[in-house]
Structures are given as structure tokens and as C-alpha cells.
C-alpha positions in Angstrom: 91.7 57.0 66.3 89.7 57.2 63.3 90.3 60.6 62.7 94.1 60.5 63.6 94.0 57.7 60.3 92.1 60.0 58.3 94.7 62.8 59.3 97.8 60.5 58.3 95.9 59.8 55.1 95.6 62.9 53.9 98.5 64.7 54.5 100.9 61.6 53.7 103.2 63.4 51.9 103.6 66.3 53.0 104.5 64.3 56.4 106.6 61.9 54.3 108.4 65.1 53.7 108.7 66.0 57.1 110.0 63.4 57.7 112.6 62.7 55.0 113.6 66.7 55.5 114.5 65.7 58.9 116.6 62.5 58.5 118.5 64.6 55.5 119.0 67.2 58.0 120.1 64.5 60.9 122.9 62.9 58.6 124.1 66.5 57.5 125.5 67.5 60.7 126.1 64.0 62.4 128.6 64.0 59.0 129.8 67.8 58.3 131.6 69.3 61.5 130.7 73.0 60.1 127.2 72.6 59.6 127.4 70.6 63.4 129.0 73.3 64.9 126.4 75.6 63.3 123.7 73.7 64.9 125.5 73.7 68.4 126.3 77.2 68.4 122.4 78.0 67.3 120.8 76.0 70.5 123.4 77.0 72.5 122.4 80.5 71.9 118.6 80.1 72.0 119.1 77.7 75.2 121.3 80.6 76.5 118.9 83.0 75.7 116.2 81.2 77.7 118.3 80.4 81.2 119.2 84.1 81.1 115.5 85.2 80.9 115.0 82.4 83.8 118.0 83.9 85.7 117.0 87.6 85.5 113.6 86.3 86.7 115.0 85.1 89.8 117.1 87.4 90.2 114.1 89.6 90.9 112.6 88.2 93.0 115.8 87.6 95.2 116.5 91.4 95.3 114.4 91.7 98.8 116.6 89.1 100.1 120.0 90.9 99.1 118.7 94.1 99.8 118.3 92.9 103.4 121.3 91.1 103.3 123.0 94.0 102.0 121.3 96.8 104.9 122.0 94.3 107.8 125.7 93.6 106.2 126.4 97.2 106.0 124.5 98.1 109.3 127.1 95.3 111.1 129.9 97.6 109.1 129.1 100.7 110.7 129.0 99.2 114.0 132.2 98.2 113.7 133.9 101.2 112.1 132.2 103.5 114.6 133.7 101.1 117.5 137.0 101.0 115.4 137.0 105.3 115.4 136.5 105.5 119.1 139.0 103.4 119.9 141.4 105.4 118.3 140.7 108.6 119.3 142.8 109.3 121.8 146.1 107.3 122.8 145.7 108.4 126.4 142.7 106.4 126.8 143.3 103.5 129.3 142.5 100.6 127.4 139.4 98.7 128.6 138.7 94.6 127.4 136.2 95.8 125.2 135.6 98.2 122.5 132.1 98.9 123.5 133.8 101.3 125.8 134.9 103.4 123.1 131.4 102.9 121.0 129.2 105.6 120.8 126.4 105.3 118.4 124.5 101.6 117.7 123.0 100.9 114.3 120.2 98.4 113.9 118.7 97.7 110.4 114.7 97.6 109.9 111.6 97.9 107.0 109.8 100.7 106.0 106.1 99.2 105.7 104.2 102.2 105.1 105.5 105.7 104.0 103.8 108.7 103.5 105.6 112.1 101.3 102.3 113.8 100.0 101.5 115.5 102.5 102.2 118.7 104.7 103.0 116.6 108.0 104.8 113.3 106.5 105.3 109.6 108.6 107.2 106.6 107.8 106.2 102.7 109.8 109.2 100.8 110.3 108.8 96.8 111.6 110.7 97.3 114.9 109.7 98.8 118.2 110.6 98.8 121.8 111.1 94.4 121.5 113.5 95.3 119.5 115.2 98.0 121.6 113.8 100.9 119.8 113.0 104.0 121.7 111.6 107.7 120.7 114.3 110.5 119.1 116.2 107.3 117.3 117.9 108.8 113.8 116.8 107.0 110.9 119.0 107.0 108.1 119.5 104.5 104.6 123.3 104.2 102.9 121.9 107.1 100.7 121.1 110.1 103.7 119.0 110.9 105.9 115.5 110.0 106.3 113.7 111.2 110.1 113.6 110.7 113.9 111.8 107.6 115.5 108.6 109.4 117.4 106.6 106.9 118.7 107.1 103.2 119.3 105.1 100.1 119.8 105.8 96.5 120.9 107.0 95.5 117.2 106.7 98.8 115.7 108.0 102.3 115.4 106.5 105.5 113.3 108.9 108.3 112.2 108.5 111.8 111.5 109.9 112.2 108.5 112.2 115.3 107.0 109.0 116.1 105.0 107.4 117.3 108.2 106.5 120.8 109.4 107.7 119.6 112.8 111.2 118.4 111.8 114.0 120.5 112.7 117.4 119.0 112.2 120.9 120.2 112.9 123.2 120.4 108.9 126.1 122.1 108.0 127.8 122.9 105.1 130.3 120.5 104.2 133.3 122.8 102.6 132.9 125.0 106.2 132.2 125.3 109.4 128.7 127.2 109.0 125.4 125.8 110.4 121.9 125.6 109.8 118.1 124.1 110.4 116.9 121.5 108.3 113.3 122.3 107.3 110.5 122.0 104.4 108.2 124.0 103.1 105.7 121.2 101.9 106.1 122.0 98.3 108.4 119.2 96.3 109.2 116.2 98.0 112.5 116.0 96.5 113.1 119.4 97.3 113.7 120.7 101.0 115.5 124.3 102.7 117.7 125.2 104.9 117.6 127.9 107.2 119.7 130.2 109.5 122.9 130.0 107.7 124.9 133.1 108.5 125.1 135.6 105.8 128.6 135.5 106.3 128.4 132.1 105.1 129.6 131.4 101.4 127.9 128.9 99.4 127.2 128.2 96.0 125.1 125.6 93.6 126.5 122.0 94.4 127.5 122.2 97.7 126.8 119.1 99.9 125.4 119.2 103.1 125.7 117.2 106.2 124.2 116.6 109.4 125.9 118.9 112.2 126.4 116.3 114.9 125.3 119.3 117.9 121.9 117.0 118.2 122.0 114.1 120.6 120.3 112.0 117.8 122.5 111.9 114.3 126.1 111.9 114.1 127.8 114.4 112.4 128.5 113.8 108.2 125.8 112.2 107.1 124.7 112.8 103.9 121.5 115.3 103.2 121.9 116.5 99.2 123.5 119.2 97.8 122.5 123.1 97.5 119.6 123.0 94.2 119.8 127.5 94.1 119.6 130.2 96.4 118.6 133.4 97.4 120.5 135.9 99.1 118.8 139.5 99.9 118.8 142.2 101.8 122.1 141.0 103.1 121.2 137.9 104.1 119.9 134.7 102.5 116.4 134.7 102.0 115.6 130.7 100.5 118.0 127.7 99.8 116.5 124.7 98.2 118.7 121.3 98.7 118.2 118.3 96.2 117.9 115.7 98.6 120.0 112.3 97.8 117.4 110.4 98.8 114.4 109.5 96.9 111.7 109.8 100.0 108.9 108.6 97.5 111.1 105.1 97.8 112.5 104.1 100.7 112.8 100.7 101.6 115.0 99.1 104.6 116.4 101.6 106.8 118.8 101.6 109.6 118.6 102.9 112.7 121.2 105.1 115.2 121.4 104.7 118.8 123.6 107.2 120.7 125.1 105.3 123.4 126.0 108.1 125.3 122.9 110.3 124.5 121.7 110.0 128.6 124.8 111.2 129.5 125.0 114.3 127.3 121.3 115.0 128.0 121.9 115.4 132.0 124.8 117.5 132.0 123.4 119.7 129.1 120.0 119.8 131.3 122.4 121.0 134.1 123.9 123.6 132.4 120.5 124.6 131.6 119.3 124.9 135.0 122.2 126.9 136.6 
């Protein structure tokens, strides 16, 4: 207390100043409607500034929460437009009290919690498994392309062998033709992967998009891979083509899932061809 009187003391003034200063300043724009407005305007601003720093804050730490909402909202969209294309196909169909008739893939929306892309052989964990209807050779895909093919599966768990694997072989096609190829890398650039056994026939050029070939029981056909990075085409045939992927496979977050509904189906009569 003693020292707080000692304080006043000694800088009297200068806090008489203050003081005065303030009350001068009080009566200005309680009086003036300029210099009022001034003095809104300013703490407006600086109050702005502040709930927009507090906003983008939050905002960040919402964006798990919309990104999930966002997968599991688009997820339910494909569901429906795949339901919606089957059911259209062909007028002939008799028409059956449900559309799940018609549907032939299922998509189901899930986390990436561990990823690997340094390496020769890569693997992505997703937080679903066979509780949540997951099964072995399930296409895994984000709204960007494609990412792998479900492997092995757990109670709650599934791991994935990504396209950044020596053992992934997957079905693409050029998207301007009719021309096929295999879907491999060559360990090198993550961002970087080739195609092989296009026909030399085929015509292709820098840009190009590829897409998934729908002939595999797994992925349907047109979804999106990346586009043709340069090429190299000798001895009358082409010897390396480099894709950019779309995705970036160093950051892959939730996922969804493709179920072919009718996969058994096309399995036992291809097996039966097989064995004639």
C-alpha cells in the first residue's frame, strides 16, 4: 500500500495527465460525430481483426470434422448416382421395388492412419475392417484418384497395397481412346508412376489423362489416375511412359472404399470360362 502511495506521489502529474488527456479525449467524440465515427470505425476494425484471427483458428481445427463430413457426404453421392446409372441403363429392364437391383458398386468412406510412399513395396492402414464389411481386393480411391487395393483385413482394420508397390498391377486406359495398359511403378518418384503395354499403335502425347479400365472386378472404369508427364517410344514401340499422378500419395487422408456388388458373380463365370 505504501509503495502504491509512494507510486501516486511521484508520478502525480504525469497521471494527472493521463488522466485529463483521457476525459478531453471522452468529450471530443461523445460531442463531434466525425471524430466518433473515427473511433467506431478504428475498434471496429481492430475488434474485427481479432474475431477473424479467432475464426480462422477454429476454423482449423474444424477442418477434420468437414473433411469427414465432406468424404462421407460425397461417398453417400456416389452411392446414389451409381444406383441412379444402373437404373437407367436399359429400358427393358423389369422394374424391381428397389434400386439396389440395379446397383453395382458400394462405397464406404474410412481414415488413412498410417501411410507409407518411401519405399520399394508401399502400405496404407485404414480404420475399417471386416466389422465394418471390408473384405480383401476392395478398390480404394479419394475424390482426387486412385490410391490401392484393400489386401488384408482385421476386425476394425484393413491394410492396402498401395500403387507405389512392386506388386500392384492395375487395369488404365487412355482416356481420348480405346487403348489399354498396366498400371505399375518403378520405385523411383512417388509422384511419378508408368504405364505399360500400351499398343504401339496407340497415339498418345504429353497431357493425356488416364483412367482406370473397368476389365478388373475391383475399380470401375473412369476413375481418375493423372495425366501422361513424357514418353518414350523406340524401336517401334514405347519403351517408358511416366504419369503425374493427381494424387498426392505423401498425403492422403480419408478415403473411400468400392465394393462390387456383383464381383462373385463375374468371378464364377469368368473362372468357368477358364476351366473349359
Amino acid at each position: 500500500m505504501q509503495q502504491l502511495i509512494y507510486f501516486i506521489k511521484k508520478f502525480r502529474y504525469f497521471l494527472l495527465f493521463i488522466l485529463l488527456e483521457t476525459l478531453a479525449l471522452i468529450f471530443t467524440i461523445q460531442h463531434h460525430s466525425y471524430h466518433s465515427s473515427k473511433f467506431i470505425n478504428s475498434a471496429n476494425s481492430i475488434s474485427g481483426g481479432f474475431y477473424n484471427k479467432m475464426n480462422n483458428i477454429h476454423e482449423f481445427f474444424l477442418l477434420k470434422d468437414e473433411n469427414k463430413l465432406l468424404i462421407e457426404e460425397n461417398t453417400h453421392l456416389k452411392n446414389l448416382l451409381d444406383k441412379q446409372k444402373f437404373n437407367s441403363l436399359n429400358d427393358n429392364f423389369t422394374v424391381i421395388d428397389t434400386l439396389e437391383y440395379f446397383q453395382k458398386y458400394e462405397y464406404s468412406s474410412a481414415k488413412v492412419i498410417n501411410n507409407n510412399f518411401t519405399n520399394r513395396n508401399n502400405y496404407l492402414t485404414i480404420n475399417k475392417g471386416r466389422n465394418q464389411g471390408l473384405e480383401p481386393d476392395l478398390g480404394i480411391i479419394n475424390s482426387t484418384g486412385i490410391i490401392g487395393v484393400i489386401q488384408n483385413v482385421s476386425s476394425n482394420f484393413s491394410t492396402i497395397i498401395s500403387i507405389l508397390n512392386n506388386n500392384s498391377r492395375i487395369n488404365v486406359r487412355l482416356k481420348n481412346s480405346d487403348y489399354y495398359g498396366t498400371l505399375a511403378w518403378d520405385g523411383e518418384n512417388y509422384n511419378i508412376i508408368q504405364i505399360t503395354d500400351i499398343p504401339r499403335q496407340a497415339i498418345i502425347k504429353i497431357g493425356d489423362s488416364i483412367i482406370t479400365g473397368g476389365k478388373s472386378a475391383i475399380f470401375p472404369e473412369g476413375i481418375n489416375i493423372g495425366v501422361i508427364k513424357d514418353f518414350k517410344f523406340e524401336n517401334n514401340k514405347y519403351k517408358l511412359i511416366n504419369i503425374s499422378l493427381f494424387n498426392d500419395m505423401s498425403a492422403i487422408g480419408y478415403v473411400q472404399v468400392i465394393k462390387n456388388l456383383k464381383k462373385s458373380e463375374q468371378k464364377k463365370l469368368e473362372q468357368e470360362n477358364a476351366n473349359e
